[in-house]
Residue frames as qw, qx, qy, qz and C-alpha x, y, z in Angstrom:
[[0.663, -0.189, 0.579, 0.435, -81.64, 144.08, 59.86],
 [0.471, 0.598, -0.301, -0.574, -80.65, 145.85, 56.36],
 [0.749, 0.300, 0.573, -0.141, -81.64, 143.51, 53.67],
 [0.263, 0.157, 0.617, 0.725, -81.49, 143.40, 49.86],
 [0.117, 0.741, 0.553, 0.362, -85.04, 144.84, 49.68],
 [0.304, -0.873, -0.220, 0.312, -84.23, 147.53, 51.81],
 [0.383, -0.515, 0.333, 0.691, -81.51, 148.49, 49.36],
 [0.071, 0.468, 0.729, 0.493, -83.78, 148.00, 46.47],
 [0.258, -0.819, -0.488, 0.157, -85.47, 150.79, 48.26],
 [0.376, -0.692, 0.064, 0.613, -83.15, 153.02, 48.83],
 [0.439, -0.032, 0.477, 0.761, -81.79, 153.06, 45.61],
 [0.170, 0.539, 0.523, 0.638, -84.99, 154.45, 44.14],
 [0.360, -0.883, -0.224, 0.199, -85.36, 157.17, 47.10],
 [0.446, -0.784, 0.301, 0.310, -81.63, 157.81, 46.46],
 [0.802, 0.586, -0.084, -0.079, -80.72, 157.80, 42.83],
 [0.827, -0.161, 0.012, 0.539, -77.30, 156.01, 42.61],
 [0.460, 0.644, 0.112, 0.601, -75.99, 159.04, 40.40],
 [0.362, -0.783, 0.136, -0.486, -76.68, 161.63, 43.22],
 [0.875, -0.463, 0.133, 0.045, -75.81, 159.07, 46.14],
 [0.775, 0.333, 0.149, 0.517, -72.18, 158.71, 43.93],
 [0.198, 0.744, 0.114, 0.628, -71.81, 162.50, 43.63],
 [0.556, -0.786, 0.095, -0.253, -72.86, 163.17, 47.10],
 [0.913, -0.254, 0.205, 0.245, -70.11, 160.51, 48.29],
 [0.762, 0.101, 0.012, 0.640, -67.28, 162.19, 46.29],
 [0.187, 0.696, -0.096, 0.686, -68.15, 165.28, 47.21],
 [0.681, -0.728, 0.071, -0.030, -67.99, 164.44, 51.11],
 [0.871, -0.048, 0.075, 0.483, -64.22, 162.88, 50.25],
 [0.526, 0.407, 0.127, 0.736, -63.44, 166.06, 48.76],
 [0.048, -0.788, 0.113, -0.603, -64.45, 168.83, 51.12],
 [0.721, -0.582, -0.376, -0.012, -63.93, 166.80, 54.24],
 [0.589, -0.118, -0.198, 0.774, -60.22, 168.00, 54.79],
 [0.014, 0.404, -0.010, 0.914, -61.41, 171.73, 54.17],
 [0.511, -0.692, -0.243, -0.448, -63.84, 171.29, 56.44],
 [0.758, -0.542, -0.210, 0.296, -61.52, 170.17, 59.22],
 [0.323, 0.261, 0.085, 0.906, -59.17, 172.96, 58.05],
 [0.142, -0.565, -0.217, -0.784, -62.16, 175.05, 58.53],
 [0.583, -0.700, -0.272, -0.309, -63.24, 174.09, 62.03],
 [0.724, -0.127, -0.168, 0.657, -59.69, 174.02, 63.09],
 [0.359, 0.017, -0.050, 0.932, -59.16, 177.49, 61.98],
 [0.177, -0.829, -0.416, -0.329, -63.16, 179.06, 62.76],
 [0.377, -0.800, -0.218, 0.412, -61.66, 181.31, 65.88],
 [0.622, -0.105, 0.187, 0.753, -59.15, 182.16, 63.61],
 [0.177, 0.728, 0.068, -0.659, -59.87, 186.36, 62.59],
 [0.333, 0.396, -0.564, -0.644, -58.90, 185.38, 58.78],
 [0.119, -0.251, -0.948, -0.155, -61.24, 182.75, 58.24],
 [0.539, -0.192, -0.062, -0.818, -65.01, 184.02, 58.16],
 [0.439, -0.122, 0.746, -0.485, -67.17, 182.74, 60.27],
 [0.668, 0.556, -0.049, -0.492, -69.97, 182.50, 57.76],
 [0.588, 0.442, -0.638, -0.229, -67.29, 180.18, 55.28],
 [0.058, -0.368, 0.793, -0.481, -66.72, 177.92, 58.15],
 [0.416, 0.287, 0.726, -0.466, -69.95, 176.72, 58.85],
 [0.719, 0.456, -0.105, -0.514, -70.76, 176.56, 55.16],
 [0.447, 0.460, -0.758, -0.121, -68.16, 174.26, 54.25],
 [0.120, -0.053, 0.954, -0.269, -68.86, 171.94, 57.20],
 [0.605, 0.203, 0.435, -0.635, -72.24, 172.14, 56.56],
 [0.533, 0.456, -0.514, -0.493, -71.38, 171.13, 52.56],
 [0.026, 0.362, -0.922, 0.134, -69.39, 168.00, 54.08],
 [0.275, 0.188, 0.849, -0.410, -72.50, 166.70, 56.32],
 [0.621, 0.375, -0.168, -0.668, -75.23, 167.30, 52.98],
 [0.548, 0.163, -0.760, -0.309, -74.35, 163.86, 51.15],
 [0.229, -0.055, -0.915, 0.327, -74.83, 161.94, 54.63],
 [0.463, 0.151, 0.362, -0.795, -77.80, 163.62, 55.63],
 [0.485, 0.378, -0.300, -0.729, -79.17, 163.09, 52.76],
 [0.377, 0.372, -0.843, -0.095, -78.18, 159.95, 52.59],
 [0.034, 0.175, 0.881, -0.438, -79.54, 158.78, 56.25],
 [0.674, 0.338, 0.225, -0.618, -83.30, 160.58, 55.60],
 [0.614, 0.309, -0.596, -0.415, -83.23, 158.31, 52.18],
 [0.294, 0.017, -0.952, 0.084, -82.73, 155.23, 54.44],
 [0.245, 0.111, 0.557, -0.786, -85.06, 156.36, 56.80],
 [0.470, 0.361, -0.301, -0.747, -87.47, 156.43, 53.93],
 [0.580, 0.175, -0.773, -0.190, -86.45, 153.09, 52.18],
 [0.039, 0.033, -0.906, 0.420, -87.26, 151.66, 55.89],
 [0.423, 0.286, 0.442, -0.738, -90.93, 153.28, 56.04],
 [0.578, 0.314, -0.340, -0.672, -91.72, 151.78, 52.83],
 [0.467, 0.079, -0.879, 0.064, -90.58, 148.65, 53.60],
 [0.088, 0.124, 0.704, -0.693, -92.94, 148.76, 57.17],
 [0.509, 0.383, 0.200, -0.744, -95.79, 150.05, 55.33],
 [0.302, 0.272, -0.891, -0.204, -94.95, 147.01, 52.69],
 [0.294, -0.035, -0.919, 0.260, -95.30, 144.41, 55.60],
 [0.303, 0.357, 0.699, -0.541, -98.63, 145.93, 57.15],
 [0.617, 0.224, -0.347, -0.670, -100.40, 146.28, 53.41],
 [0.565, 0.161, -0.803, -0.104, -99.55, 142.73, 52.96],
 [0.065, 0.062, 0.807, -0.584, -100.59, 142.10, 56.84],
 [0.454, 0.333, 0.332, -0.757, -103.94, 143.72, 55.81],
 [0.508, 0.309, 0.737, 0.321, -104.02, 141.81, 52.21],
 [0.211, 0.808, 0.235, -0.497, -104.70, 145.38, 50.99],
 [0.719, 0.304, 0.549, 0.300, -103.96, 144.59, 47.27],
 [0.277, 0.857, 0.031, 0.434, -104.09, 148.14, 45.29],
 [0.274, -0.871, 0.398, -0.088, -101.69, 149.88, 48.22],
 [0.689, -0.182, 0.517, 0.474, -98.76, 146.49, 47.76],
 [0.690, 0.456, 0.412, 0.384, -98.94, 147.22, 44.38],
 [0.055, 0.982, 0.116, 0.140, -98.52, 151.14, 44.79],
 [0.498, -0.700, 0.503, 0.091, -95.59, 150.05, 47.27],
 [0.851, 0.112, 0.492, 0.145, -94.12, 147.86, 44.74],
 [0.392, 0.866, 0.232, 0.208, -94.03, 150.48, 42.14],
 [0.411, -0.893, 0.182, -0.022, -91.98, 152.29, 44.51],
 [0.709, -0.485, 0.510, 0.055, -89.72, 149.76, 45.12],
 [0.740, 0.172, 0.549, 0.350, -89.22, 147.60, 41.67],
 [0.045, 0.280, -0.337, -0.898, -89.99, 151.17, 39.36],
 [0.659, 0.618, 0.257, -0.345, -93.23, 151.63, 36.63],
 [0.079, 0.503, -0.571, -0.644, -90.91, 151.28, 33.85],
 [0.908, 0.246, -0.181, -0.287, -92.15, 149.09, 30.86],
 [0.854, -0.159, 0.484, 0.105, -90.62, 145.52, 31.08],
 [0.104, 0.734, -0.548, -0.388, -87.04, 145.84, 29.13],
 [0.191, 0.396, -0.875, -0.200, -87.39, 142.00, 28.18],
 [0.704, -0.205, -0.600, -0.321, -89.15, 138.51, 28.22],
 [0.456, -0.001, -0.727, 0.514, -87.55, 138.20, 31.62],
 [0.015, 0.036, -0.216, 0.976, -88.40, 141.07, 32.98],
 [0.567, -0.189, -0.327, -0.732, -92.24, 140.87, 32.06],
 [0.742, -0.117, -0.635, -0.179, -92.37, 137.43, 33.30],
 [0.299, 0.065, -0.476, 0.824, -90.23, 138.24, 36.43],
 [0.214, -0.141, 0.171, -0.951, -93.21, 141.06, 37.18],
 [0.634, -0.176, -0.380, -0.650, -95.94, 139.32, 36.23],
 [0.590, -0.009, -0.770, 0.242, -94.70, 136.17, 38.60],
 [0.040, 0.034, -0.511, 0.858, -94.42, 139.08, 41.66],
 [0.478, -0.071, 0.175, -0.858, -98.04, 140.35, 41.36],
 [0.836, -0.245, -0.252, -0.422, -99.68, 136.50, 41.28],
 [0.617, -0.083, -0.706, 0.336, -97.78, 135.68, 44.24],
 [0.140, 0.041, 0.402, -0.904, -98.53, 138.49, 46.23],
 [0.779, -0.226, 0.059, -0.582, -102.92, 137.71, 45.28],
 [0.746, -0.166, -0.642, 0.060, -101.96, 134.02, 45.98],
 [0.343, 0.134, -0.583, 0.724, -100.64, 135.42, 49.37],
 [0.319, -0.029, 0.306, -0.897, -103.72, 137.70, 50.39],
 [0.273, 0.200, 0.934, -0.120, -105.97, 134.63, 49.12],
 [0.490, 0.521, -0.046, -0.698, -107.51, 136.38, 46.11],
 [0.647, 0.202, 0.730, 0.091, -107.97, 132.29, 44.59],
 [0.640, 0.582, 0.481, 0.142, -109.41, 133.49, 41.22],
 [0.290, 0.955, -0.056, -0.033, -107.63, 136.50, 40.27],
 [0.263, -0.619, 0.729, 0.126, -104.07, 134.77, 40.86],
 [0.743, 0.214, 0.598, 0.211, -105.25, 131.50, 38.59],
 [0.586, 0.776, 0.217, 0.083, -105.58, 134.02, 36.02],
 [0.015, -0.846, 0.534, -0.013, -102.19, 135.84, 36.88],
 [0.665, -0.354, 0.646, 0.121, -100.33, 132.66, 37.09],
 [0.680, 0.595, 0.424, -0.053, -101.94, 131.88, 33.71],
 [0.411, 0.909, -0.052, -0.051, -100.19, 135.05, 32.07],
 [0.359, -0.792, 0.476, 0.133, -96.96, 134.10, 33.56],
 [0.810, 0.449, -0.372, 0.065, -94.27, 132.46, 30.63],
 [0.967, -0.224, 0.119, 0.031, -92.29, 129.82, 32.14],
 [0.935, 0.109, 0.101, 0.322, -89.96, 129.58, 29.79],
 [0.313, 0.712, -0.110, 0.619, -88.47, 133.00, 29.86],
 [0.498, -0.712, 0.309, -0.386, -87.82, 132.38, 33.59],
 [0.062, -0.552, 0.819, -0.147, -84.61, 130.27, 35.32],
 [0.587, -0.059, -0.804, -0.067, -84.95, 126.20, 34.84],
 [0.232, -0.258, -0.801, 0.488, -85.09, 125.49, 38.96],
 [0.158, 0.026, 0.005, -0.987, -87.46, 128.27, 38.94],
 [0.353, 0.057, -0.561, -0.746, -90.05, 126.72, 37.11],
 [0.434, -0.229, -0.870, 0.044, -91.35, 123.77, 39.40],
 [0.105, -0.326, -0.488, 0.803, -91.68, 125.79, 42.38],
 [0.329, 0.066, -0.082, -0.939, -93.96, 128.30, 39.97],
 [0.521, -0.003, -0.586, -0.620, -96.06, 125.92, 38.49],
 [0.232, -0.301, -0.874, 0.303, -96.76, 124.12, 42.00],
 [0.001, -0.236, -0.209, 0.949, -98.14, 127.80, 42.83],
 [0.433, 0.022, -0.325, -0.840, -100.17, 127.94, 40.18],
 [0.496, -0.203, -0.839, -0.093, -101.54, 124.17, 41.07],
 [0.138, -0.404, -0.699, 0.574, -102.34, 124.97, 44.52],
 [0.279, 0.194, 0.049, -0.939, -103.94, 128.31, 43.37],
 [0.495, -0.031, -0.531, -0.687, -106.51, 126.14, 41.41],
 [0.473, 0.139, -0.789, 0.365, -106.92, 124.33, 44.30],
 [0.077, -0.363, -0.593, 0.715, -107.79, 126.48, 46.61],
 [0.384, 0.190, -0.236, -0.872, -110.06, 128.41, 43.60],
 [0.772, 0.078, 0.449, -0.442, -112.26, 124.68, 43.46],
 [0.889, 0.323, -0.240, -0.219, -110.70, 122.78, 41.42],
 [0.556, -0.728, 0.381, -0.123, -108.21, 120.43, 43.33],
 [0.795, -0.104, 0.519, 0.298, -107.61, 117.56, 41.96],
 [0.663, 0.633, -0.046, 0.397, -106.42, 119.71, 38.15],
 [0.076, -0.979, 0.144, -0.125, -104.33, 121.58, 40.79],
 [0.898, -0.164, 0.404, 0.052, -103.30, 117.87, 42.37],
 [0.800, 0.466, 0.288, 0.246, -102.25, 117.27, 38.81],
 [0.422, 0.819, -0.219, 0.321, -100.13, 120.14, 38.13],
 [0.421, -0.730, 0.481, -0.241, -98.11, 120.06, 41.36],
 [0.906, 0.006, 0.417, 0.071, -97.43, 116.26, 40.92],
 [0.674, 0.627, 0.156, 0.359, -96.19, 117.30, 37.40],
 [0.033, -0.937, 0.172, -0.303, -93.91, 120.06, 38.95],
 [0.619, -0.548, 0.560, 0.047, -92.50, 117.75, 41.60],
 [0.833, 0.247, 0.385, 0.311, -91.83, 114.78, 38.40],
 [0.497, 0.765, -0.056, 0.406, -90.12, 118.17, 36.18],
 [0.301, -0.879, 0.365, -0.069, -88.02, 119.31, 39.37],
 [0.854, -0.290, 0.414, 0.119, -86.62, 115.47, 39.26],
 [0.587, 0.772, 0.132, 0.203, -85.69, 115.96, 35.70],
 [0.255, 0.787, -0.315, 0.464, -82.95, 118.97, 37.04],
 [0.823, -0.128, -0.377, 0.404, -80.09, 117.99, 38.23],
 [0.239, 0.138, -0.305, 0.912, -79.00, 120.00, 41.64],
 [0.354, -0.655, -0.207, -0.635, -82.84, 120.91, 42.37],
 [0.124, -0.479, 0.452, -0.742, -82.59, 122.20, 46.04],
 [0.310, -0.274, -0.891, 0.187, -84.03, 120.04, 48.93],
 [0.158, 0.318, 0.459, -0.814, -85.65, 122.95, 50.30],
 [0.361, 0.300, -0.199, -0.861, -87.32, 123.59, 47.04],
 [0.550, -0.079, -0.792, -0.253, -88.45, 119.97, 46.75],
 [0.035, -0.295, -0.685, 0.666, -89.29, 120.02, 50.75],
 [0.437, 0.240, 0.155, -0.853, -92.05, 123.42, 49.98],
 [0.471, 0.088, -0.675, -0.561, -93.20, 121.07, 46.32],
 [0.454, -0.131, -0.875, 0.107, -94.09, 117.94, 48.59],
 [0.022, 0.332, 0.604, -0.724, -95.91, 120.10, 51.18],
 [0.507, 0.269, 0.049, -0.817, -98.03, 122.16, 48.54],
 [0.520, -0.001, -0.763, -0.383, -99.06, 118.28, 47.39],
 [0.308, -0.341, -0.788, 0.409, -100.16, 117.54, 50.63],
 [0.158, 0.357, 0.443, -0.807, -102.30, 120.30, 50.96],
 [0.409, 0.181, -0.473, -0.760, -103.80, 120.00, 47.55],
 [0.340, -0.203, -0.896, -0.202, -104.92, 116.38, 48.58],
 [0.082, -0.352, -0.659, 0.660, -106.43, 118.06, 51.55],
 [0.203, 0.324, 0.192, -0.904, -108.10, 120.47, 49.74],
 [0.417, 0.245, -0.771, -0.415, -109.22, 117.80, 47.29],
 [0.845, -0.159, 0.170, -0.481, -110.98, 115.80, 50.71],
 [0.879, -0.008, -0.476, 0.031, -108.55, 112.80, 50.48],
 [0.658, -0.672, 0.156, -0.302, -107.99, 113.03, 53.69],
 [0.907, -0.266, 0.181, 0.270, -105.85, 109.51, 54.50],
 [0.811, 0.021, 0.021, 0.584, -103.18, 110.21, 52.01],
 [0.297, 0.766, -0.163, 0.547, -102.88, 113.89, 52.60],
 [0.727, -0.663, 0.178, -0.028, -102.06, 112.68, 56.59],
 [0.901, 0.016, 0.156, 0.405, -99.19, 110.34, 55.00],
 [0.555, 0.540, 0.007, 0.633, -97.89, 112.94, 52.78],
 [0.316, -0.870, 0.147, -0.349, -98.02, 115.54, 56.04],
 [0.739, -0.530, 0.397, 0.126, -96.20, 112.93, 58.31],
 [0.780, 0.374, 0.167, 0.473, -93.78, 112.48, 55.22],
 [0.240, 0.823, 0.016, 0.514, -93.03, 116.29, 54.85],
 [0.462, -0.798, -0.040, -0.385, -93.17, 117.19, 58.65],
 [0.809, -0.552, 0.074, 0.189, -91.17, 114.61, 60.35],
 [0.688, 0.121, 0.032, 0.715, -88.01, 116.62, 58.28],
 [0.139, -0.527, -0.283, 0.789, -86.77, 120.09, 58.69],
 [0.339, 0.772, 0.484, -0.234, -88.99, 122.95, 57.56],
 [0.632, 0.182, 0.252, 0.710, -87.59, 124.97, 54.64],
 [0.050, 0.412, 0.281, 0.865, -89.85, 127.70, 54.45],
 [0.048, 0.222, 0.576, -0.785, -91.97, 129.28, 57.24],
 [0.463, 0.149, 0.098, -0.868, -95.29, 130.20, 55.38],
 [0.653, -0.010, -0.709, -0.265, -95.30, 126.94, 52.94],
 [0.251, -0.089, -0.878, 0.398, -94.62, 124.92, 56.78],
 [0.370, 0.132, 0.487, -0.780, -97.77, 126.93, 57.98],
 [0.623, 0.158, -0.359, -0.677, -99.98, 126.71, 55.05],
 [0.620, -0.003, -0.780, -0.087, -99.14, 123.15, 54.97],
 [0.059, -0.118, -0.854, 0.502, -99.52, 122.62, 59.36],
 [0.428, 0.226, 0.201, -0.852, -102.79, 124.42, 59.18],
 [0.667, 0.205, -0.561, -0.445, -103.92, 121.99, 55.88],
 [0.260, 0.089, -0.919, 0.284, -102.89, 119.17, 58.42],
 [0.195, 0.112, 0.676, -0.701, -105.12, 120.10, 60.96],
 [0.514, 0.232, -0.035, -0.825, -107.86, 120.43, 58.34],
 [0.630, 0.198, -0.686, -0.305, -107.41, 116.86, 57.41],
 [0.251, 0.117, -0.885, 0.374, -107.14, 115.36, 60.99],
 [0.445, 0.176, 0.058, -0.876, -110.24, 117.41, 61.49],
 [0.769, 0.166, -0.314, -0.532, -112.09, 115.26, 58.94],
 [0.625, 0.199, -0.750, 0.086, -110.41, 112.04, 59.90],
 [0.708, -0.495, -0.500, 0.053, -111.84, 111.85, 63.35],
 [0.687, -0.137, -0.346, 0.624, -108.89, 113.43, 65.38],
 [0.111, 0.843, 0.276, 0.448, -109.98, 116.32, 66.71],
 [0.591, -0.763, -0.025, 0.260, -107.54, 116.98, 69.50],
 [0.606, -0.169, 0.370, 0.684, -104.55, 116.32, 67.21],
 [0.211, 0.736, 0.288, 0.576, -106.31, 119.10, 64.58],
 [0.185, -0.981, -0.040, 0.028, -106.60, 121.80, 67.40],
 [0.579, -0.538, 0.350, 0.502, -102.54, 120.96, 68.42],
 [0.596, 0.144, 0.489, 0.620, -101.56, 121.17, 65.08],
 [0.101, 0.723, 0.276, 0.625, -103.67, 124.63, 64.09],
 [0.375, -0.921, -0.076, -0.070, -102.68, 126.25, 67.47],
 [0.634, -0.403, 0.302, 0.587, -98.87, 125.73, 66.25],
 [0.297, 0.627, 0.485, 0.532, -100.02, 126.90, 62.51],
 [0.293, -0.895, -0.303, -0.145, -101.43, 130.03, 64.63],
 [0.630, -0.748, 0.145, 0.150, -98.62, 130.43, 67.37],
 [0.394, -0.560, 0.470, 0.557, -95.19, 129.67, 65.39],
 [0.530, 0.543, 0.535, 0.372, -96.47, 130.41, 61.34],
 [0.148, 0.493, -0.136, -0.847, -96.42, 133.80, 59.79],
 [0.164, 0.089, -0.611, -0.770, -98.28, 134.75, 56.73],
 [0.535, -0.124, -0.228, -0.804, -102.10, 134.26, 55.61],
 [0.712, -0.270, -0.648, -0.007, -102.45, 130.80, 57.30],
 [0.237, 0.062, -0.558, 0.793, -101.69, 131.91, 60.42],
 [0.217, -0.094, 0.049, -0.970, -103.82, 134.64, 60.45],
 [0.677, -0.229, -0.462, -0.525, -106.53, 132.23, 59.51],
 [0.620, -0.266, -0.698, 0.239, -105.66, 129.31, 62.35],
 [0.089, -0.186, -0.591, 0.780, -106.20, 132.41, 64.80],
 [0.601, -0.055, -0.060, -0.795, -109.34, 133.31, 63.63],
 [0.687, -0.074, -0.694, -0.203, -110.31, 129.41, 63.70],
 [0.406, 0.117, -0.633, 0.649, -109.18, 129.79, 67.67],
 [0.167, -0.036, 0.240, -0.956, -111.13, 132.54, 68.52],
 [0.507, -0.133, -0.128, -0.842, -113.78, 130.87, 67.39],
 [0.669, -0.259, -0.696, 0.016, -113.80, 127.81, 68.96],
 [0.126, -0.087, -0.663, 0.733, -112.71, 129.70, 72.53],
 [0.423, -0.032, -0.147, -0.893, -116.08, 131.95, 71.43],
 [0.819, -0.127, -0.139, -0.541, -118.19, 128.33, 72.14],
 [0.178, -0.458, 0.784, -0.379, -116.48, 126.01, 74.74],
 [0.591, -0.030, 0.729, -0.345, -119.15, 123.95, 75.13],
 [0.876, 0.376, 0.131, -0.273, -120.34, 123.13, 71.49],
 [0.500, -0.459, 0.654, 0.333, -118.02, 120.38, 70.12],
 [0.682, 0.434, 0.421, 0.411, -118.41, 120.69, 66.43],
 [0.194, -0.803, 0.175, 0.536, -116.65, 124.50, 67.40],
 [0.224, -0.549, 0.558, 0.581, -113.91, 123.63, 65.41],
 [0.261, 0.278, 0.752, 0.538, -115.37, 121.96, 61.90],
 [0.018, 0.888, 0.417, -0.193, -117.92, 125.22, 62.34],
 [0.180, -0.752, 0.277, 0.570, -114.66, 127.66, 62.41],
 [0.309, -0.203, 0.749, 0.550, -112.42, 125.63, 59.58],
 [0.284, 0.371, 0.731, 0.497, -115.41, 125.91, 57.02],
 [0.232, 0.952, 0.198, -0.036, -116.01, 129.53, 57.74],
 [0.151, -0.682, 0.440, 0.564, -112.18, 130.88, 57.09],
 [0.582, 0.685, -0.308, -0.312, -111.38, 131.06, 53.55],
 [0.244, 0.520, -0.817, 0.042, -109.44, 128.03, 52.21],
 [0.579, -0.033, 0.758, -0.298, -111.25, 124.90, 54.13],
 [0.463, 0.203, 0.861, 0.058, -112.57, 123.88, 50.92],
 [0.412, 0.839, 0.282, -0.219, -114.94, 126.41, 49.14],
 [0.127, -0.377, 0.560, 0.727, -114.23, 128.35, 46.31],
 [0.580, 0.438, -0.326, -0.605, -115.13, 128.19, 42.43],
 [0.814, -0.067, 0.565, -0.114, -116.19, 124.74, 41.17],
 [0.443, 0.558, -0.430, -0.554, -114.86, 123.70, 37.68]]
């Protein structure tokens, strides 16, 4: 499916200028070229001009299709850096994609800076995204914007060992979203899920069930927040005794999630199938993947 990023791609494979040019010179030689391949048998009409002019005609579209072709492989090789969490090679692909210029404005800066500590929140680099959240200015970024970041940054401190200041900032995000009038339900849906995983990751266990069966029993807005957060579930039912309802709940995390929770609730699988018979398998797995709790203490 062609996308916006996939035209955000293209464009810098395929400078508009050229892509523009190319596109009025196909309009403008196509009739001579059908002129020419009408008259190619014809004894006044070289053969040689004939097959240059059609060849002029079909240059902007070549061109044009290898450039998508391109703007697709970058996008592919995108989605398996980011599969691999391979941090220096997104950014290289990024570069690609957004440009290296210097940041033409407060927006702009903030705008960049925002991209590269969501992408280490994403690959679960905890301490180098607090500090990238950190650099990111707020206020030079869209009002509805702002909650949604600053939950990010709350969970990122979170999962980096400090939970309950993360607790705190995410709470304070969801109370500044109420504040703006029109904030999205989806975007208050993800807020209320990354508070439920902060209490989880924070060990209060009872109310980060409530605030799961709060979130959960509406529809999902966002496919990675709905993992992060079904996986966090399982980590709390886990601790609360239920250990059937944790496996069901991190073998849907696993089976219909995408993104870095997933990835984890199938490693957590493997290793419980890896020891059938010992039944603390699964609180064995969930405190070796990243995210069960550890991290930096502050």
């Amino acid at each position: 499916m062609v996308d916006r990023a996939w035209f955000a791609v293209l464009r810098r494979v395929v400078p508009v200028p050229g892509a523009l040019g190319g596109t009025l010179v196909t309009i403008a030689v196509l009739p001579v070229a059908a002129i020419a391949w009408a008259a190619y048998d014809k004894p006044y009409v070289p053969r040689a001009l004939a097959i240059a002019v059609i060849l002029a005609s079909m240059t902007p579209a070549t061109l044009a299709f290898a450039g998508g072709a391109r703007a697709q492989r970058i996008l592919e090789q995108l989605a398996a850096a980011q599969e691999r969490e391979d941090v220096a090679e997104i950014r290289r692909l990024r570069r690609i994609i957004d440009g290296d210029h210097p940041p033409r404005n407060a927006f702009e800066r903030a705008h960049r800076l925002l991209g590269d500590a969501e992408m280490l929140r994403a690959c679960g680099r905890w301490e180098e995204a607090r500090e990238a959240f950190a650099l990111v200015e707020l206020d030079a970024l869209p009002e509805h914007a702002r909650p949604g970041i600053l939950a990010q940054r709350g969970l990122v401190m979170a999962y980096d060992g400090a939970p309950e200041m993360g607790l705190a900032l995410i709470e304070a995000a969801i109370a500044a979203s109420k504040q703006l009038e029109g904030y999205a339900r989806g975007r208050s849906w993800c807020l209320r899920v990354r508070r439920a995983t902060a209490l989880s990751l924070a060990e209060r266990h009872d109310e980060a069930a409530d605030a799961f069966d709060e979130v959960f029993a509406e529809e999902a807005e966002d496919a990675e927040v709905w993992t992060e957060g079904m996986f966090s579930r399982g980590r709390s039912l886990h601790a609360l005794g239920a250990v059937d309802d944790a496996r069901f709940v991190i073998e849907r995390s696993a089976n219909e999630g995408s993104g870095r929770s997933a990835r984890q609730a199938k490693i957590v699988l493997a290793l419980v199938r890896a020891a059938p018979l010992d039944p603390e398998a699964l609180g064995r797995a969930l405190a070796a993947v990243d995210g069960s709790g550890g991290g930096r203490r502050v």
